[in-house]
RODO-2510 file (C-alpha; in nm, 4 decimals, decimal comma):
residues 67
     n   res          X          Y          Z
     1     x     7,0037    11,1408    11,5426
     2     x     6,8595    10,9748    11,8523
     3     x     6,8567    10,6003    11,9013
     4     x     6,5884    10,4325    12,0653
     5     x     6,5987    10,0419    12,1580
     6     x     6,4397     9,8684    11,8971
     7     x     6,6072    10,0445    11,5938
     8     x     6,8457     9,8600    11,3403
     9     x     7,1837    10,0971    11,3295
    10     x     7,5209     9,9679    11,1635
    11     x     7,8687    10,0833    11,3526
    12     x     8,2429    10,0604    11,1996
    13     x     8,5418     9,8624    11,3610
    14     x     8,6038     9,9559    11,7034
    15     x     8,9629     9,9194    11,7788
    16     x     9,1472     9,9028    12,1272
    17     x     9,5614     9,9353    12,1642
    18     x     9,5476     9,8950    11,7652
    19     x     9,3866     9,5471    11,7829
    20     x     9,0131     9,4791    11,6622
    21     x     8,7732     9,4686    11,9326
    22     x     8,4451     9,4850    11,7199
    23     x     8,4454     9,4784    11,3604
    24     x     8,1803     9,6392    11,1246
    25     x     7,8414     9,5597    11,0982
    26     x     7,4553     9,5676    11,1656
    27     x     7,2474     9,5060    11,4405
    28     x     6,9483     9,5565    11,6942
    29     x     6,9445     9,8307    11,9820
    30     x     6,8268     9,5761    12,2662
    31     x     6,9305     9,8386    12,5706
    32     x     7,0105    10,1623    12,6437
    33     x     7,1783    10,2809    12,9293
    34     x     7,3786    10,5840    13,0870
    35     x     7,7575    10,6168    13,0881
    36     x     7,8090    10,5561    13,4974
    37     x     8,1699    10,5496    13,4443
    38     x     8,2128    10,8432    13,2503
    39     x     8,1461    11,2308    13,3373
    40     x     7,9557    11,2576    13,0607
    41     x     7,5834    11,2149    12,9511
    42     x     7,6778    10,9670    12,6503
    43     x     7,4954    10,7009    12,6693
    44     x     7,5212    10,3436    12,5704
    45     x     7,3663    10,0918    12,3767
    46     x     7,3844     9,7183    12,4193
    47     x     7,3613     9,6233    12,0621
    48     x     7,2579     9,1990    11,9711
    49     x     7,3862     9,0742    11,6480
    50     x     7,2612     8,7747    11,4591
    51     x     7,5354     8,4901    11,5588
    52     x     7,6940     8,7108    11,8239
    53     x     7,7430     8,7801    12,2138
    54     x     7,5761     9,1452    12,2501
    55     x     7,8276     9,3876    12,3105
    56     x     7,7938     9,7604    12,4284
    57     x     7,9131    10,1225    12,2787
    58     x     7,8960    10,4433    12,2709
    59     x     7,5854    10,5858    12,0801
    60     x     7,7577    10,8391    11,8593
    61     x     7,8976    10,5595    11,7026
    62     x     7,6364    10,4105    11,5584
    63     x     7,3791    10,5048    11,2491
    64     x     7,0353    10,4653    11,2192
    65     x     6,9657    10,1817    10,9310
    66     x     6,6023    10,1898    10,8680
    67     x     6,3457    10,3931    11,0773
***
């Protein structure tokens, strides 16, 4: 499914070296953006959640919440 900014998606923990990096949750697509590090055309989202720093990640990790 594509994401578009503006759409509420949930992810799972994101884990680094076996520590927690991002833990679960729900938030708000605020950016999208292409991979420029990668070879790939993944892109990325820069996701805002209530309380939190926005982060970034991958787009296949994330799920649509309510359209």
């Amino acid at each position: 499914m594509k994401i578009n900014v503006g759409d509420k998606v949930s992810y799972e923990d994101t884990y680094a070296t076996g520590i927690k990096m991002v833990p679960a949750g729900v938030g708000e697509v605020v950016e999208l953006k292409p991979d420029v590090y990668g070879k790939s055309n993944k892109q990325i989202a820069v996701i805002k959640q209530r309380g939190h720093e926005p982060f970034e990640m991958f787009t296949n990790g994330l799920e649509v919440v309510d359209r």
